[in-house]
C-alpha positions in Angstrom: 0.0 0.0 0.0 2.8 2.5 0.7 4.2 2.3 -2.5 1.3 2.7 -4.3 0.2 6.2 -2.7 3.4 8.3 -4.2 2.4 6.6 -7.3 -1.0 8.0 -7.0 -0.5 11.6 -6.0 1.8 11.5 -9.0 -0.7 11.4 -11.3 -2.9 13.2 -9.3 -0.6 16.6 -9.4 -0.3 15.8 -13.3 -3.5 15.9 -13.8 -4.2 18.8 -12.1 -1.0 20.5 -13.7 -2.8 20.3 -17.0 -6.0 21.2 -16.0 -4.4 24.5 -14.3 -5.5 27.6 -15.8 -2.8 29.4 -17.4 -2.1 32.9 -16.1 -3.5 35.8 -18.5 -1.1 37.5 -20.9 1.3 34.2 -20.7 1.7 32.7 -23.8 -0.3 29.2 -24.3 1.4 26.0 -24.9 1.0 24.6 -28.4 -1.5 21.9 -27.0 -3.7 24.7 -25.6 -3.4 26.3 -28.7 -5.0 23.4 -30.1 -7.5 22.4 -26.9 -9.0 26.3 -27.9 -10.0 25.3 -31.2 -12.3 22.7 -29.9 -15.5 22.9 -29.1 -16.7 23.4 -25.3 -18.9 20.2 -25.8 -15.4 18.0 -26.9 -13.7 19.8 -23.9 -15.8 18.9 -21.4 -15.5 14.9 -22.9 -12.1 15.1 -23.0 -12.0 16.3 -19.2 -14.6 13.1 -18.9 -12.2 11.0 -20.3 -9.0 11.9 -17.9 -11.1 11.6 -15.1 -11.7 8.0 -16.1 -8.4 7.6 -17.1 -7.3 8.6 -13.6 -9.7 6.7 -11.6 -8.9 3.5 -13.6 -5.6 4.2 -12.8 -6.0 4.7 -9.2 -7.8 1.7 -8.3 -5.4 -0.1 -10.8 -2.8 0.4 -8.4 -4.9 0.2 -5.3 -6.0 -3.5 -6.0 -5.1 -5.0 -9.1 -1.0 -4.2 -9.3 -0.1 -7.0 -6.9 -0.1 -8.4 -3.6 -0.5 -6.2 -0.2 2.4 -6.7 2.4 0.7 -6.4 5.5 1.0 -7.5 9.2 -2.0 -5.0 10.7 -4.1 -6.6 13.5 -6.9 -7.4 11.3 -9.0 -10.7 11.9 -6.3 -13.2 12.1 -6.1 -16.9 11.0 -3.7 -19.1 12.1 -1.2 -20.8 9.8 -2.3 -24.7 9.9 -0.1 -27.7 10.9 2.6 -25.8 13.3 4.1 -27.8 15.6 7.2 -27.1 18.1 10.2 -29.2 17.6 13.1 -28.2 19.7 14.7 -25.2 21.4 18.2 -23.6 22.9 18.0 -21.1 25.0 16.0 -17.9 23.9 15.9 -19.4 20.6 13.2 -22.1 19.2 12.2 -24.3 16.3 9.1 -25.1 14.4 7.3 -26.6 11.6 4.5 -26.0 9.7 1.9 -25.2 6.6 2.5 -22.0 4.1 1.9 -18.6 5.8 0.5 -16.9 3.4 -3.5 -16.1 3.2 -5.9 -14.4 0.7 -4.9 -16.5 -2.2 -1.4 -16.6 -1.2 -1.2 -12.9 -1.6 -0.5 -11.5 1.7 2.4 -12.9 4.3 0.2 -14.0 7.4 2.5 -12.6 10.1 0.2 -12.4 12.6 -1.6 -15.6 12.3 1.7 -17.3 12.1 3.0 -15.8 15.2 -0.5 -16.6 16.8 0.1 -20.5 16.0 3.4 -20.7 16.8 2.5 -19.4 20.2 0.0 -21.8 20.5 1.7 -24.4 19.2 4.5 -23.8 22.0 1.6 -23.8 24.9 0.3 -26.7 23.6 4.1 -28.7 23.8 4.5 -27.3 27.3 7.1 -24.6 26.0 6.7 -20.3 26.8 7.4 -18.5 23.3 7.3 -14.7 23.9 5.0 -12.4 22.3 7.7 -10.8 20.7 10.3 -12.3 18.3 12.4 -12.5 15.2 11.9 -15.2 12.4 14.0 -16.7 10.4 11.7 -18.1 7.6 13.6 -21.4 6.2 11.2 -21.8 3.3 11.7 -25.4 1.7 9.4 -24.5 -1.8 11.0 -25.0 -5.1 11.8 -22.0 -7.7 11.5 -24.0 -10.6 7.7 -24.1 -10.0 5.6 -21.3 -10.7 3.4 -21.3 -8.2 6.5 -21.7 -5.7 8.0 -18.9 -7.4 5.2 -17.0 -6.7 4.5 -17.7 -2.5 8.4 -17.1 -2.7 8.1 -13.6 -3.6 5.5 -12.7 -1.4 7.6 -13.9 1.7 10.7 -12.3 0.1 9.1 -9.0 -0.1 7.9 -9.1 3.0 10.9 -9.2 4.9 12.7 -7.0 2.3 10.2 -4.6 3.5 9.9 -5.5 7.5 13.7 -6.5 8.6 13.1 -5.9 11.9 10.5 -8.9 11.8 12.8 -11.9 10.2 14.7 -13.1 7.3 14.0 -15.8 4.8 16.2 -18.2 3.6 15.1 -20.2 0.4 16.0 -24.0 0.4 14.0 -25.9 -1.7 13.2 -29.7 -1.2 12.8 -32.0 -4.5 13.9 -35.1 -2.9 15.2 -38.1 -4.9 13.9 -40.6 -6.9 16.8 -43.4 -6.2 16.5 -45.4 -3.6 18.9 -46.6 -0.8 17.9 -49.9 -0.7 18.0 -50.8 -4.6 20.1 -53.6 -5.3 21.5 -52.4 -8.1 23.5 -50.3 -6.0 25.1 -52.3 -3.6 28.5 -52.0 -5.3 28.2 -48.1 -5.1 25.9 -47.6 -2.3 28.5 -46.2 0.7 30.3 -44.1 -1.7 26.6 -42.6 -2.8 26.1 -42.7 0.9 29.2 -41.0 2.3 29.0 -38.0 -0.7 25.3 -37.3 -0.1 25.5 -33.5 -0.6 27.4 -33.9 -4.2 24.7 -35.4 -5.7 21.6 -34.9 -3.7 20.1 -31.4 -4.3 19.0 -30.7 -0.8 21.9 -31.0 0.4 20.8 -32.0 4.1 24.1 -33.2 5.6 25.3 -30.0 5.1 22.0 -27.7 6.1 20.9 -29.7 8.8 24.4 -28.7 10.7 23.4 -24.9 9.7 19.8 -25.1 10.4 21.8 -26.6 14.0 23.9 -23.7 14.5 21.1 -21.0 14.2 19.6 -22.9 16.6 22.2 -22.5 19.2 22.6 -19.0 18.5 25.5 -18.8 16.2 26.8 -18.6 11.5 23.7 -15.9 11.3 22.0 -16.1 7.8 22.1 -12.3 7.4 23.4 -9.7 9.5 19.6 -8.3 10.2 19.1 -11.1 12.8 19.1 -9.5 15.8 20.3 -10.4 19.5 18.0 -8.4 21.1 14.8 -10.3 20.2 14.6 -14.4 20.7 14.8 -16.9 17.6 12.0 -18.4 16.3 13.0 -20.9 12.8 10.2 -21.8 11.0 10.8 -24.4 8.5 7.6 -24.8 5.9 6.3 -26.1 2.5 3.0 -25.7 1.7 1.3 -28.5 3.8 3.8 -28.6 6.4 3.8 -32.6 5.4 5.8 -33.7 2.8 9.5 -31.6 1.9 8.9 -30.2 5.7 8.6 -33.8 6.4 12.0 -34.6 4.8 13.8 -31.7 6.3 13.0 -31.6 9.8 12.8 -35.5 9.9 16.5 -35.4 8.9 16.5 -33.1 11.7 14.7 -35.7 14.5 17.1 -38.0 13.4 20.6 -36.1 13.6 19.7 -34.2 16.3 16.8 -35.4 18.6 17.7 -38.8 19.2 14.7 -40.6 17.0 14.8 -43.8 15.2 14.1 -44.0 11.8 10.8 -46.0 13.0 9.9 -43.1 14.9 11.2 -40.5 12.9 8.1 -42.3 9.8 5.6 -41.8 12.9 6.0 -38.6 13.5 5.9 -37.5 10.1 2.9 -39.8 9.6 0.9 -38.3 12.2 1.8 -34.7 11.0 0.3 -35.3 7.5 -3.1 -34.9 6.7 -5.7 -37.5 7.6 -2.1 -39.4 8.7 -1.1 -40.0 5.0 2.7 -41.1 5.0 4.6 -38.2 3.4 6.1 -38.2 0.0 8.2 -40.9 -1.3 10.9 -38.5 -3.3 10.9 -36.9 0.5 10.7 -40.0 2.1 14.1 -41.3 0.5 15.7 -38.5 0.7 16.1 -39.3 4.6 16.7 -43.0 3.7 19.6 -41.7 2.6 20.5 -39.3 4.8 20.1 -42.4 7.2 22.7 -44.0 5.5 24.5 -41.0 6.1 24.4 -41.0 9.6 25.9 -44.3 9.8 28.2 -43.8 7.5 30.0 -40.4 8.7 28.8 -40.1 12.1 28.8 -43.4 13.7 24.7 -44.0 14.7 23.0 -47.6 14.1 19.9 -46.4 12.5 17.7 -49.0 10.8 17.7 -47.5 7.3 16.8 -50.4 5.5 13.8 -51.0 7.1 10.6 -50.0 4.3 8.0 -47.4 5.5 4.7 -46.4 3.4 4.9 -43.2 1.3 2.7 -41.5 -1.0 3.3 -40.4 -4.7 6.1 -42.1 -6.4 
């Protein structure tokens, strides 16, 4: 909204500029030279037709020139699926569904911080009212609609960056599985290089999502240490490539088995649909991993439902 209103009062003055009477005994600009010539009746439609022009124009920018950034206390709905995961100090992690409302136009910051509030009480944990975010968004670029919800976030903290940071880190998964015998031969190496070749690179993030965590490696220099952390790590659903993420995070970090680590993810789907396979071997893997480079005895090769292919 408060881009558009310069916008506005800049056609406004123009309009009005042309409209202006011209002083007597100055001489008239050739298009007023031409304006005189024609008749009072085309004048008048001619002032008609800027009017329109202009009101078009307004409400053009009012409404229909993109999406409102906004965090007023209007009547708030919550973000769905949040659910607390772990904390350090000041600082605290959750999980959860797209928070975005009105089509996917307008960042929901209040309703988000209303649910992750209530998500807290409801795991026995205080969050203050007040805190800064650090939005780890999981969607991909490569899709449109992704591309879109993106933006919105983005351009919400590019305009509020006392309120939180976003950091992009898009999920796709895999389609290979660990436990295809075809790769016996090759499946340690695969195992033990899992951010060369798998795009989401969770060995690697899930040590920085860590850090943040514990209050240190800052994604940006606008995080603040006067406000406590809240990382909110989301998809859309707050199911599937949330699913893959902070599972790999259960796993490294919270002591869960990868039986447990399925159940959880499970019960934090909707209706309690398993979450996506690509997702759902992309932490088979990241088992593997585990093993592999830091010594657990998870029990990777035992098969769990998922949905999709």
């Amino acid at each position: 909204m408060q881009r558009r209103v310069p916008d506005i009062v800049k056609i406004t003055k123009s309009l009005l500029a042309f409209l202006k009477p011209i002083p007597k005994n100055q001489p008239l600009p050739i298009s007023r030279k031409a304006l005189g010539r024609i008749s009072s009746v085309m004048m008048k439609m001619i002032w008609i037709c800027l009017l329109f022009v202009f009101a078009f124009m307004a409400v053009h920018l009012l409404v229909c020139s993109g999406p409102i950034y906004s965090h007023s206390s209007e009547s708030v709905h919550n973000v769905h699926n949040v659910h607390y995961v772990d904390s350090s100090g000041r600082n605290f992690l959750f999980r959860g569904g797209l928070p975005l409302t009105q089509k996917h136009q307008v960042f929901n910051y209040n309703g988000l911080k209303q649910a992750i509030i209530t998500a807290g009480i409801t795991a026995g944990i205080k969050v203050p009212n007040d805190f800064f975010i650090i939005d780890v968004n999981l969607l991909n670029v490569e899709e449109a609609k992704d591309r879109e919800r993106i933006y919105v976030e983005q351009q919400f903290f590019k305009t509020n960056p006392r309120l939180g940071f976003i950091q992009v880190w898009g999920m796709v998964g895999t389609g290979i599985s660990a436990t295809n015998p075809s790769l016996a031969s090759n499946r340690d190496y695969l195992g033990r290089n899992l951010d060369s070749w798998l795009c989401d690179r969770l060995s690697s993030r899930i040590e920085i999502l860590r850090q943040w965590l514990m209050g240190s490696s800052w994604p940006d220099s606008s995080v603040t240490a006067n406000l406590p952390i809240v990382i909110y790590v989301h998809c859309v659903a707050g199911c599937d490539r949330t699913g893959e993420f902070i599972g790999a995070y259960y796993l490294r970090y919270m002591n869960k088995s990868w039986e447990q680590m399925n159940a959880l993810n499970q019960s934090m789907c909707p209706h309690s649909r398993p979450y996506h396979c690509r997702n759902y071997r992309a932490d088979q893997w990241y088992c593997l991993w585990l093993n592999l480079e830091r010594g657990l005895a998870l029990n990777w090769q035992k098969e769990f439902p998922c949905s999709g292919k």
